[in-house]
C-alpha positions in Angstrom: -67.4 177.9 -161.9 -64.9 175.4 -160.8 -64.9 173.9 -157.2 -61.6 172.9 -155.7 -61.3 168.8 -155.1 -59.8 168.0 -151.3 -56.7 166.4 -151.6 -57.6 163.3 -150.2 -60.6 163.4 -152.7 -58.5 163.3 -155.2 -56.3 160.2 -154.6 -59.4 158.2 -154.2 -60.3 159.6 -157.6 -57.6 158.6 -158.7 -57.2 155.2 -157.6 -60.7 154.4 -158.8 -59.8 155.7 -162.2 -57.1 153.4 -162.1 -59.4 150.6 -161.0 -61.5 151.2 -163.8 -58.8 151.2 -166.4 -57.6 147.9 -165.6 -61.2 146.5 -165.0 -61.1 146.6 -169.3 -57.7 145.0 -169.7 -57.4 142.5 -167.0 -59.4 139.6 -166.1 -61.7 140.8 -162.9 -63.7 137.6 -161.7 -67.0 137.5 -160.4 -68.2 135.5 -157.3 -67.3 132.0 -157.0 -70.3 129.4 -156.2 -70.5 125.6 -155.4 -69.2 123.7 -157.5 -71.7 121.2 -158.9 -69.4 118.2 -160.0 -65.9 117.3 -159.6 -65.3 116.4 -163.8 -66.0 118.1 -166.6 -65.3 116.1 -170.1 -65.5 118.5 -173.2 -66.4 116.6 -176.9 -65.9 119.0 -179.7 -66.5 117.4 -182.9 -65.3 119.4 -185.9 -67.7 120.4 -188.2 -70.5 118.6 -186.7 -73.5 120.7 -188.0 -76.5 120.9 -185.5 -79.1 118.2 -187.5 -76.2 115.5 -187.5 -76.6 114.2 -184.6 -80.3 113.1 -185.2 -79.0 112.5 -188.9 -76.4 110.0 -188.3 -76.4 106.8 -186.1 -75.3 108.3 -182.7 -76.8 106.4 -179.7 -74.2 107.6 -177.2 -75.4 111.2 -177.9 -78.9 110.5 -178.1 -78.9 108.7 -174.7 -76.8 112.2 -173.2 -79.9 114.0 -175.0 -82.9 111.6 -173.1 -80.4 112.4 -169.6 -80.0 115.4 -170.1 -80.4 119.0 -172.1 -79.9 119.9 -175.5 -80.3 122.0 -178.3 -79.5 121.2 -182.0 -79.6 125.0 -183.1 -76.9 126.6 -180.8 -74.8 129.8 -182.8 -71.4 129.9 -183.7 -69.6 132.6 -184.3 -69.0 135.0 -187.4 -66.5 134.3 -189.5 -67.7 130.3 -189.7 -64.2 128.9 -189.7 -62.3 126.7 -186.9 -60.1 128.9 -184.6 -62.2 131.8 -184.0 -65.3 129.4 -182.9 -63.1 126.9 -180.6 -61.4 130.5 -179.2 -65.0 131.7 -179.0 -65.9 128.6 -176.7 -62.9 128.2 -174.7 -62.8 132.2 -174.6 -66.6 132.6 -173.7 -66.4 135.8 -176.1 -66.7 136.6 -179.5 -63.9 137.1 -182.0 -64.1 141.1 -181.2 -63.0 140.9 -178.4 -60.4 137.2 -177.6 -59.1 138.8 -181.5 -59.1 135.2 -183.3 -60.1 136.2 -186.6 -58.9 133.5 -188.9 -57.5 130.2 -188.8 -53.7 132.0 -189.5 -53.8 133.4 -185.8 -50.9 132.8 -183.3 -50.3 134.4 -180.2 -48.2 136.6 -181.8 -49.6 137.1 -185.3 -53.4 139.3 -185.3 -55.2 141.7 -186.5 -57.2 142.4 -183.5 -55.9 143.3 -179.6 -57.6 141.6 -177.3 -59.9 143.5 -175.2 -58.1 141.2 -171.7 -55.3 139.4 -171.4 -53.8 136.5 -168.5 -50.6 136.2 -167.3 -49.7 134.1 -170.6 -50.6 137.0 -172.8 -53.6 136.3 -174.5 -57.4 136.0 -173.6 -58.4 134.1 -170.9 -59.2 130.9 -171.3 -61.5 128.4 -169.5 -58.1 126.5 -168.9 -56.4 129.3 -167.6 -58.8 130.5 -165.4 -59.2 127.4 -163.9 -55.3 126.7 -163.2 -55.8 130.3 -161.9 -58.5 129.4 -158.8 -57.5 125.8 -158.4 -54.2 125.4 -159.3 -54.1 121.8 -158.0 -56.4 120.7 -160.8 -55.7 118.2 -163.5 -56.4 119.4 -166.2 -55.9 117.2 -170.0 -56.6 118.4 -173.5 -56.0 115.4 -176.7 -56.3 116.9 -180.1 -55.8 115.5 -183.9 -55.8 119.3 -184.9 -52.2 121.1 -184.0 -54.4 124.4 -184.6 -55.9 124.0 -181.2 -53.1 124.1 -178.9 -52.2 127.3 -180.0 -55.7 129.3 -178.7 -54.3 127.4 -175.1 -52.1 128.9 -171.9 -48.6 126.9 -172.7 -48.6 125.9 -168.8 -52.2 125.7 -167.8 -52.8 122.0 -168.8 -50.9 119.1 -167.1 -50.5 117.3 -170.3 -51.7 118.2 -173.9 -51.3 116.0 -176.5 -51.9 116.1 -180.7 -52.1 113.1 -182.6 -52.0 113.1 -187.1 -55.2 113.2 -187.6 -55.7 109.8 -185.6 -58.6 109.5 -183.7 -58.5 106.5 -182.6 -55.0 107.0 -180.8 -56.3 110.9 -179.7 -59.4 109.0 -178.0 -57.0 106.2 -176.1 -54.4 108.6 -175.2 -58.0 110.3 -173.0 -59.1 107.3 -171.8 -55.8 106.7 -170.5 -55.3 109.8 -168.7 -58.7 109.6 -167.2 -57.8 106.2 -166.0 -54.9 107.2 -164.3 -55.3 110.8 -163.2 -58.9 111.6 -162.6 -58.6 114.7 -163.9 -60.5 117.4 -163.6 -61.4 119.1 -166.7 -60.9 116.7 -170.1 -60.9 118.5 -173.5 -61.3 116.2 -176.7 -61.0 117.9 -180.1 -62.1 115.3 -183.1 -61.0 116.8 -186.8 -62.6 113.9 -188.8 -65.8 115.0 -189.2 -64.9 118.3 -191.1 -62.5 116.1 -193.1 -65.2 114.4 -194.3 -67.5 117.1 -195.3 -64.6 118.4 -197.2 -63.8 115.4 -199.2 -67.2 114.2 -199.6 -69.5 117.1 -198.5 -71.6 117.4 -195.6 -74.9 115.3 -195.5 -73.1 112.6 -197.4 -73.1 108.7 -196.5 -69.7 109.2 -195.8 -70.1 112.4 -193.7 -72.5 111.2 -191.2 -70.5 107.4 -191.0 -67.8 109.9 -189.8 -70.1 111.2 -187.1 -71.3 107.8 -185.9 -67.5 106.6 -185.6 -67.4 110.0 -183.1 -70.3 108.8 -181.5 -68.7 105.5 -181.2 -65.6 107.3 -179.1 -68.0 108.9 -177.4 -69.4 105.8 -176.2 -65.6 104.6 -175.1 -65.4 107.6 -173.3 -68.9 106.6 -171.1 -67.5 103.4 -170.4 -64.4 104.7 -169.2 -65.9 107.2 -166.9 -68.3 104.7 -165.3 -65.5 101.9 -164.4 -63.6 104.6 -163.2 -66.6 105.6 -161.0 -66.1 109.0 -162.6 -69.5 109.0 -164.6 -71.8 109.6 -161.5 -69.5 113.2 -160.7 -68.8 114.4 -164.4 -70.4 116.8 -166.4 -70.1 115.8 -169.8 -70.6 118.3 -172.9 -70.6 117.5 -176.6 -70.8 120.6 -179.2 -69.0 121.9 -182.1 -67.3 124.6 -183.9 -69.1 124.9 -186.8 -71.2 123.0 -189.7 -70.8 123.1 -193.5 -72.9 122.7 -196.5 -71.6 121.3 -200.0 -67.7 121.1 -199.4 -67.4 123.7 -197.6 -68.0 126.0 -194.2 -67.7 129.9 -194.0 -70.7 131.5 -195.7 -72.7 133.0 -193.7 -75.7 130.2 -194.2 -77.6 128.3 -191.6 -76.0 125.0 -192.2 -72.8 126.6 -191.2 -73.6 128.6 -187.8 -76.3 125.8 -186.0 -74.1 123.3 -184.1 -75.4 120.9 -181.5 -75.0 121.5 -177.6 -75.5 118.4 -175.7 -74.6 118.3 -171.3 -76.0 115.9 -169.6 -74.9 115.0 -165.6 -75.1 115.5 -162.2 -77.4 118.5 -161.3 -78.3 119.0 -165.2 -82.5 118.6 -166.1 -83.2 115.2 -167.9 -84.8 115.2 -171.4 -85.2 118.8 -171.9 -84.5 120.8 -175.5 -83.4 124.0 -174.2 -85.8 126.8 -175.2 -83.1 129.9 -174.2 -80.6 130.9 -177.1 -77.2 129.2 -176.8 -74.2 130.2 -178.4 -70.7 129.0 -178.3 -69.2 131.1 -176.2 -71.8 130.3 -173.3 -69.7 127.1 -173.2 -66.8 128.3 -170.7 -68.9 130.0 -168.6 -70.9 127.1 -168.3 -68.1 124.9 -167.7 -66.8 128.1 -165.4 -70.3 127.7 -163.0 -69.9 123.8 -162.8 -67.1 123.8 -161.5 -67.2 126.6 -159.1 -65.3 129.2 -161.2 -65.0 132.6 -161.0 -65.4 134.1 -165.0 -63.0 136.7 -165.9 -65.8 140.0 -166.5 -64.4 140.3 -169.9 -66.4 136.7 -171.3 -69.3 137.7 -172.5 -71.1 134.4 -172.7 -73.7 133.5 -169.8 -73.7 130.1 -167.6 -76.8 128.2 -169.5 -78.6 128.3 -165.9 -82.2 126.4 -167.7 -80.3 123.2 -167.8 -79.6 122.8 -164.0 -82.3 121.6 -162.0 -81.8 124.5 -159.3 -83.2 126.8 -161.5 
């Protein structure tokens, strides 16, 4: 036997159906907190598999290790190729639900509907969302890899810039802007290392010299941020899309899916190898709770709490 609904009953009823329906297609953000530094400076080194960074000559990232936390077995994401994993880690979800399945995506050109999109259309980004809540941030991103600026919100960073596969120049054109902007979140995407293990394979001589000139950069960057006076209020992150074995990446093999996931900074334990799984897509929301961000409920990574000292 059916009961008759009042009518007011039934506009709440409605309006909370509504609610939920656009809970699953829009980006519904969670409660803010402190932010815990005023810079956040992103490394991604592409195709830097996990054991490289003990492998190859990298004192930079072996002093952010001893200062901070680290794993050398974080997961990328399934299928083992570049856009879906940096998508996965600026995203903070996995390709079923941003949609990046293959290097060929474009905004318009996928398989796979996003679960949420922003106000530019596709899944929200750590980028977007944080020209969303602070829109007075300065925000940089310096690529050698054109691929990457298409996984970005055309307006959500003050400058983006893409070099020919010159790293040298993608690393100046950063220093430069943190010299004379300050900004406040600083993405730098390296492409030489993969290029490497293609031409020469991965765990070659000339593989790992590839990783020790990114180290090198890396090392630029920390002496940048410390005349600046920046290093003392910056979080600084370095990881990785994916690894490789032989010439290539994209089987589904160990060598391929462990990356390394370095922060070190204000706030963040000293010396610790982080016990927790960490998977590329925990990197935005991480990002997300440094800087006092509210994540968009459709990420489904988590904030890697264990590193910070107040918990």
């Amino acid at each position: 036997m059916f009961k008759c609904i009042p009518k007011g009953m039934v506009s709440i009823l409605a309006a909370l159906f509504i609610s939920a329906q656009l809970s699953l297609t829009n980006p519904v953000r969670q409660d803010a907190v402190t932010a815990l530094a005023q810079h956040v400076v992103i490394i991604g080194v592409d195709g830097m598999k996990g054991e490289a960074a003990l492998n190859a000559q990298t004192p930079y990232m072996h002093g952010l290790m001893s200062k901070g936390a680290y794993t050398l077995h974080a997961r990328a994401v399934i299928p083992l190729v570049s856009k879906p994993n940096w998508a996965s880690m600026i995203m903070g979800a996995p390709p079923e639900q941003h949609g990046v399945t293959s290097n060929e995506w474009l905004p318009n050109k996928f398989d796979i509907t996003p679960v949420c999109t922003d106000s530019a259309g596709i899944f929200p980004t750590i980028f977007g969302v944080l020209r969303e809540q602070r829109p007075k941030a300065v925000i940089g991103i310096f690529t050698d890899w054109d691929g990457f600026t298409t996984l970005v919100e055309p307006k959500s960073p003050d400058l983006m810039e893409v070099t020919n596969e010159d790293q040298a120049k993608t690393t100046e054109q950063a220093l430069t802007f943190i010299r004379e902007h300050k900004p406040t979140l600083t993405f730098i995407h390296y492409d030489s290392v993969d290029e490497a293990g293609h031409t020469y394979g991965w765990d070659t001589p000339q593989y790992y010299a590839a990783v020790t000139q990114i180290d090198q950069y890396l090392g630029e960057i920390l002496k940048t941020l410390d005349e600046t006076g920046l290093l003392g209020q910056t979080i600084i992150l370095v990881t990785a899309d994916h690894g490789g074995l032989g010439l290539k990446h994209g089987e589904n093999l160990m060598p391929d899916i462990e990356i390394p996931w370095i922060i070190s900074g204000p706030g963040i334990r000293r010396g610790i190898e982080i016990a927790s799984p960490v998977n590329t897509y925990d990197t935005a929301p991480t990002v997300a709770y440094v800087l006092g961000l509210s994540q968009p409920s459709c990420w489904l990574g988590k904030a890697m709490l264990p590193c910070f000292e107040s918990h």
